[in-house]
N, C-alpha and C positions, 0 to 999 in steps of 0.2 A: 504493500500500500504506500509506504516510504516513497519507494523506487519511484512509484508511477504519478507519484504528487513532484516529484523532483524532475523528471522527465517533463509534463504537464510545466514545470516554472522555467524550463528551458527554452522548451517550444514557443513562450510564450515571449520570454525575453529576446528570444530569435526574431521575432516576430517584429516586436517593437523595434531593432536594431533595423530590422529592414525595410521597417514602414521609414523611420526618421532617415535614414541612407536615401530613398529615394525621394524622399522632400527636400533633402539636402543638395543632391543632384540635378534635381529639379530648378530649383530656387539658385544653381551656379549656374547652370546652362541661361536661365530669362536674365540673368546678370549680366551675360555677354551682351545681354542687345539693350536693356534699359537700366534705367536706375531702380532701386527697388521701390520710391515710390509710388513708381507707375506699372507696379506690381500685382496684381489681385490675390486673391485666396484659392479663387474658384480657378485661375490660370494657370496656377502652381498643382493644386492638387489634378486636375485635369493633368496634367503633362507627369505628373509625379505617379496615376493611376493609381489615387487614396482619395478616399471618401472626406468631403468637406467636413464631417462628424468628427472622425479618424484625427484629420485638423487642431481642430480646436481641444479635443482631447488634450493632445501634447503641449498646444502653444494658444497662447490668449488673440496674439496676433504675429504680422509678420515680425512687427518690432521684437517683440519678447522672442520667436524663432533665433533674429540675428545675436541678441544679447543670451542666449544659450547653447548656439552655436558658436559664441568668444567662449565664451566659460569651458566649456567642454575644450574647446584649443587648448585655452588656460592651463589648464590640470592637466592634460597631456603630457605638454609644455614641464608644467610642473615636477612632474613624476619621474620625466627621463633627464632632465636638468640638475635634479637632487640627489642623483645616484653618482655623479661626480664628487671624487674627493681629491682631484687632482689642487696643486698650489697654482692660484691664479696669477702668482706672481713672477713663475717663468715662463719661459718660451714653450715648453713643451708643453703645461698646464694650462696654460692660457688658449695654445692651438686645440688640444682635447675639448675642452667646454666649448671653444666656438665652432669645432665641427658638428657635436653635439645638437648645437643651436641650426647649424646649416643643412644637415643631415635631416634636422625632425623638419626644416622650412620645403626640402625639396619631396620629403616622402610625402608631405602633406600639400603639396604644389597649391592645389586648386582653392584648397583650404585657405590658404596663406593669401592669397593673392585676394581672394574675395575679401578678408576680411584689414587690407591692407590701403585696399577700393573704397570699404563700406561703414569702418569705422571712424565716422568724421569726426568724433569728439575723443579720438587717441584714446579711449578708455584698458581695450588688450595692452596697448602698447604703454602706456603707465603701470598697469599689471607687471607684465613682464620687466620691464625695466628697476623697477623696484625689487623684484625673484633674482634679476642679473647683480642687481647691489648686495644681496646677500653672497655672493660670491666674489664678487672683484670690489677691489678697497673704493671707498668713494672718496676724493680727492678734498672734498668738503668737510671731511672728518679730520684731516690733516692740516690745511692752509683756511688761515684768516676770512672777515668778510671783506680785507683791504688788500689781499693777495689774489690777482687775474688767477694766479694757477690752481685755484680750488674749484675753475668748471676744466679740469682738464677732465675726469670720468664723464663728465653731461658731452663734453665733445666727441671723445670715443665713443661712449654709445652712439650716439645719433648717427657718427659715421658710418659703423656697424650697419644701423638701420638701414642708413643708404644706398651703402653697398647692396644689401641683401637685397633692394628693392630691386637696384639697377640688376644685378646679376639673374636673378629670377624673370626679370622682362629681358634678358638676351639670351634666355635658353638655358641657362646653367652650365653653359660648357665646361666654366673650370670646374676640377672637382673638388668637394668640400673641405677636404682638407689642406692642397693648396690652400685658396681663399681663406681658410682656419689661419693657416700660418701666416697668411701675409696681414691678417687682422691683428694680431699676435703681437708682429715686428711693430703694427703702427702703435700698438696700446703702450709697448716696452719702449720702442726708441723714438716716438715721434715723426711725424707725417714728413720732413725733410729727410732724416737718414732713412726712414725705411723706403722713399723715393731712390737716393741715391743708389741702397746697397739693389734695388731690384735693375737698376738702369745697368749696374756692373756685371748683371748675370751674361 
């Protein structure tokens, strides 16, 4: 009886896994042609082949959809970022966590990209940025409110960010760990040497 109440909650979680996958799908495919909110409900589930009921079940609207498709990134995000105990403060540590970081951006392409599109009040990206502080020193903890070098971390980040945009819109050809490393050399040595030492290769 065990068995088949356990089976029964598998099937079931199967289930929900596959309905929210294809609303999810759904809802990136109409992203390619509009903005979501020229979005409907009844467009999404029609293309998604789930029932308007099925819908609201899961999500109140599409808003609430987007802000639990960040969260669910989020804790991904989360999960595989925390399992690093490398030292953020060499070369080799620093390259680990940001492949980590490049690796989960590329497996989740589509993911990433939509909500890089779609989140206009940087909310994930606040998230995550403050998860990335628990691991790399922040520069602000260190230098004055009268010392320019205490936005050196807000500058790294944001370049990080950049990169990862730019890179993800030209295909991703380099691979993630290249790119990890040369993130790496800019956090350690600063955007002129690490210039330099890549012109010398």
């Amino acid at each position: 009886m065990a068995y088949e109440k356990k089976r029964a909650l598998n099937n079931t979680d199967r289930r929900v896994k596959r309905t929210k996958k294809a609303l999810r799908e759904a809802l990136l495919t109409l992203l390619e042609k509009k903005p979501v909110n020229e979005i409907s409900v009844t467009e999404l589930t029609n293309l998604a082949d789930v029932n308007r009921a099925t819908f609201y079940f899961y999500y109140t609207d599409l808003l609430d959809m987007l802000n639990q498709i960040q969260n669910e990134c989020y804790q991904s995000f989360k999960e595989i970022t925390n399992e690093s105990t490398a030292s953020i403060n060499t070369l080799e540590g620093f390259t680990e966590y940001a492949e980590t970081f490049l690796t989960f951006c590329r497996d989740h392409e589509s993911l990433v990209k939509f909500i890089v599109k779609n989140d206009t009040n940087n909310q994930l990206y606040k998230q995550i940025q403050v998860l990335m502080l628990n691991h790399i020193p922040n520069s602000k903890d260190t230098f004055d409110v009268n010392n320019p070098a205490r936005y050196t971390t807000n500058y790294v980040l944001n370049a990080i960010v950049g990169i990862l945009i730019d890179w993800m819109e030209e295909g991703m050809k380099i691979p993630p760990h290249e790119l990890a490393e040369f993130c790496a050399y800019l956090y350690l040595n600063g955007a002129y040497k690490t210039k330099q030492l890549y012109v010398s290769k």
